[in-house]
C-alpha positions in Angstrom: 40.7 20.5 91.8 42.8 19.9 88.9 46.3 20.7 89.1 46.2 23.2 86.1 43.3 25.3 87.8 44.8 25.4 91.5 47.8 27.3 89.6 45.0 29.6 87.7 42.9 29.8 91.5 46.0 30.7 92.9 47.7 33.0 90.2 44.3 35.1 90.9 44.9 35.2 94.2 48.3 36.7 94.2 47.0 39.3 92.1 44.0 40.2 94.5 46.5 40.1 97.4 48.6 42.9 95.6 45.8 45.0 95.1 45.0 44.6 98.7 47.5 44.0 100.9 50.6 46.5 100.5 53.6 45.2 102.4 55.8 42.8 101.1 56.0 41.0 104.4 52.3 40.9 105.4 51.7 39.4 101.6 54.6 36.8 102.2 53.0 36.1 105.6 50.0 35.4 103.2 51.4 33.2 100.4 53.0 31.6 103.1 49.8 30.4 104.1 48.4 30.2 100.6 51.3 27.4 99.2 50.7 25.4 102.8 47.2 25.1 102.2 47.2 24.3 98.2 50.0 21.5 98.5 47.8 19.9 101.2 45.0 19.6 98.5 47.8 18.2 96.5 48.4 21.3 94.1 52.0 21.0 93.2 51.5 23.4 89.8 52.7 26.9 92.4 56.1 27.3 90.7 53.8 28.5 88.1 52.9 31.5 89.5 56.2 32.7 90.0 56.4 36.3 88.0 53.4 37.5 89.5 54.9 39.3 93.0 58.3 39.8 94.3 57.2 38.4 97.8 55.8 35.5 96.5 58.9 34.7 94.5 61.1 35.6 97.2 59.5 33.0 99.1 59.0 30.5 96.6 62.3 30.9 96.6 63.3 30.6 100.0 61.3 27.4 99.9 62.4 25.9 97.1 65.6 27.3 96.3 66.5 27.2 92.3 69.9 25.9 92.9 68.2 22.1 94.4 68.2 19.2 92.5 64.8 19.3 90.5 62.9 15.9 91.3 62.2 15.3 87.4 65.6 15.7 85.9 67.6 13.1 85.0 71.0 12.3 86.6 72.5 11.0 83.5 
């Protein structure tokens, strides 16, 4: 899977999991899930879907606080 189309496969499925799944909690409990098993197939595009559901940001956020040090900036 291309990197670009994990983000689109998974964008998708944030939006099927508001439609279906209506507490916050149950749906992080979910993405949780969803971002373990996409960076194990080496999708590291996620931070893309960020927007899409306040439980999903909030835990995008817990695991990847905005405040770190961003691997691909430059120190100087």
């Amino acid at each position: 899977m291309g990197w670009g189309s994990g983000s689109r496969l998974a964008s998708g499925l944030i939006e099927a999991a508001k439609e279906t799944i209506g507490s916050d909690s149950e749906r992080e409990a979910f993405y949780e899930q969803l971002i373990e098993q996409f960076q194990d197939f080496d999708c590291d595009t996620l931070d893309e879907c960020v927007g899409h559901d306040s439980a999903f940001d909030e835990l995008w956020e817990k695991l990847y606080p905005s405040d770190d040090y961003d691997y691909w900036e430059d120190d100087e």
